[in-house]
N, C-alpha and C positions, 0 to 999 in steps of 0.2 A: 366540627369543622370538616372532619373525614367526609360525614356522609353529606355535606351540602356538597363537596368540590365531586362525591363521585356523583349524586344528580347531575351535576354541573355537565358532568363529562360524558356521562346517560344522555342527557338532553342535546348537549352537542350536535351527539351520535346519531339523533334521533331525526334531529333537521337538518341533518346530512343527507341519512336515507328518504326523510320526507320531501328534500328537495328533487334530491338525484334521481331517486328509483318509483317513487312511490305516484308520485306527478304522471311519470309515462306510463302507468300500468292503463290498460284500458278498460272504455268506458267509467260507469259508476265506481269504481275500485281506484279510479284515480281522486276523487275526493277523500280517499278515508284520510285523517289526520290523526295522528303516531302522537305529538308534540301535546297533544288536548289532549291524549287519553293519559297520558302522561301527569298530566296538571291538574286533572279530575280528581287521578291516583292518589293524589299527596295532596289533594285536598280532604277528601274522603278520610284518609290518613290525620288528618289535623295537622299537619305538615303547612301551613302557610309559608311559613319565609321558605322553604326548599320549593311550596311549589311558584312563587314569584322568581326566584332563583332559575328555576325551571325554565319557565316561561321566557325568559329573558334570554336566554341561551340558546335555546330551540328556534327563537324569536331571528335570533342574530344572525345562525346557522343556515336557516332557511333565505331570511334577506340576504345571505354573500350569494346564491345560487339562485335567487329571482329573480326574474326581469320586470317584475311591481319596483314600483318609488322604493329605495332602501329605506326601513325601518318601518315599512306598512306592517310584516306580520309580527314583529315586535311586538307595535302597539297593540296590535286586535291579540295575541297572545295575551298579554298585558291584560289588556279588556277583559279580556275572556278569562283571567285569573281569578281577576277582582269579583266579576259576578258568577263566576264557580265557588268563591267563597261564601259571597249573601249567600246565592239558593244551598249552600248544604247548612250553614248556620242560621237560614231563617225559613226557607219552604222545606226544605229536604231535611228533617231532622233527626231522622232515624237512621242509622247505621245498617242498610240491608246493600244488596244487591243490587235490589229494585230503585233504590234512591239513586244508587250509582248510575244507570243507568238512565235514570230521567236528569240528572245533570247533565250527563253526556247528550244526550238529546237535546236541548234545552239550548246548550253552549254550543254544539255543534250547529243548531240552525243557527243562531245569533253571529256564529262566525261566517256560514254563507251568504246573510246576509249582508254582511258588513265587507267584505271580499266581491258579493254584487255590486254596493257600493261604489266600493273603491275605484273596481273597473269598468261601471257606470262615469265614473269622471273622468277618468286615464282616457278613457274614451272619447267622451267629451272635448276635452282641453285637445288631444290630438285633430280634431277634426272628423272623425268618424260616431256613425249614430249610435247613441248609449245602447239601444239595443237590439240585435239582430230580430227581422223580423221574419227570420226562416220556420224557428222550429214551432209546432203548436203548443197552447197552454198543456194539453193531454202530455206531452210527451216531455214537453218540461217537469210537470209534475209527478209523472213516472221517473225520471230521472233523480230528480228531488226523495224520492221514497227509497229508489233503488241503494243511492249514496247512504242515507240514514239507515237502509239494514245492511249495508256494509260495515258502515263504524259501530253498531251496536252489536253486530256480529264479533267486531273483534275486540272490545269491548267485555261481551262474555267471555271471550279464549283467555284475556287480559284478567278476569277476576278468577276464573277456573285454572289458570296460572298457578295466581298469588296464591288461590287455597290450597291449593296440591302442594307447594314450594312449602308452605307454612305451616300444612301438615307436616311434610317426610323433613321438614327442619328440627319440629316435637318430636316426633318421633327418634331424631337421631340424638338430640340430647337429652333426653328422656333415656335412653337406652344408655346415654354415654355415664351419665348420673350413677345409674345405677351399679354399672358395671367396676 
């Protein structure tokens, strides 16, 4: 119960800064999402109910500070739980790195699409054309790549984290053990 309420309050935290801080950074850096790499985590982890828990909170955090429908990224958190869980327990079955990261990729475009979406209809339903016909496909597309080695970039910092923490954690009751 401990460790789902401090997720709870990780995730919070997490669609706090994803809403407030992380949105205005510019350019491709303003896509990266905190709250997914989150949910990948504890999926990866086998962690299902903390990372639904997760999700949901992150979900909620982010909708008080959006100006999307309330409880759009709820749902697609949500969404994007449920199929972070198939692909590590049916495509992704190996516990590496590398798997981690093709979830992340994987869940990460499925959310921009599903966010193009969204505000494909928001757009719509307002009176304004679904899609701006300013920028070219090239530069969309560079965009599109640029965001994805952002979150995979942080992503690695995010697993080269957890190792280092997981090591000098061994390492300290290891020693404590002994001593």
């Amino acid at each position: 119960m401990r460790r789902t309420l401090a997720v709870i309050a990780i995730a919070l935290a997490l669609g706090l800064v994803q809403a407030s801080f992380v949105r205005a950074l510019p350019g491709a850096a303003s896509s990266l999402d905190l709250p997914l790499i989150m949910v990948v985590a504890l999926v990866t982890g086998f962690r299902f109910g903390d990372a639904f828990a997760a999700a949901a909170a992150a979900g909620l955090a982010t909708d008080v500070l959006s100006s999307m429908p309330f409880g759009v990224f709820t749902a697609i958190l949500l969404a994007l739980a449920f199929v972070t869980m198939a692909l590590a327990t049916r495509v992704f079955t190996h516990r590496s790195w590398l798997g981690t990261i093709g979830i992340n990729a994987a869940a990460f475009a499925l959310s921009n699409v599903l966010l193009l979406v969204v505000r494909a209809v928001r757009a719509t339903f307002a009176g304004f054309p679904p899609f701006s016909a300013s920028a070219p496909a090239a530069t969309l597309a560079s965009r599109a790549f640029a965001a994805l080695g952002w979150q995979l970039a942080a992503v690695a910092l995010a697993i080269a984290l957890a190792a280092w923490a997981r090591r000098s954690f061994s390492r300290f009751f290891l020693l404590r053990r002994d001593a």
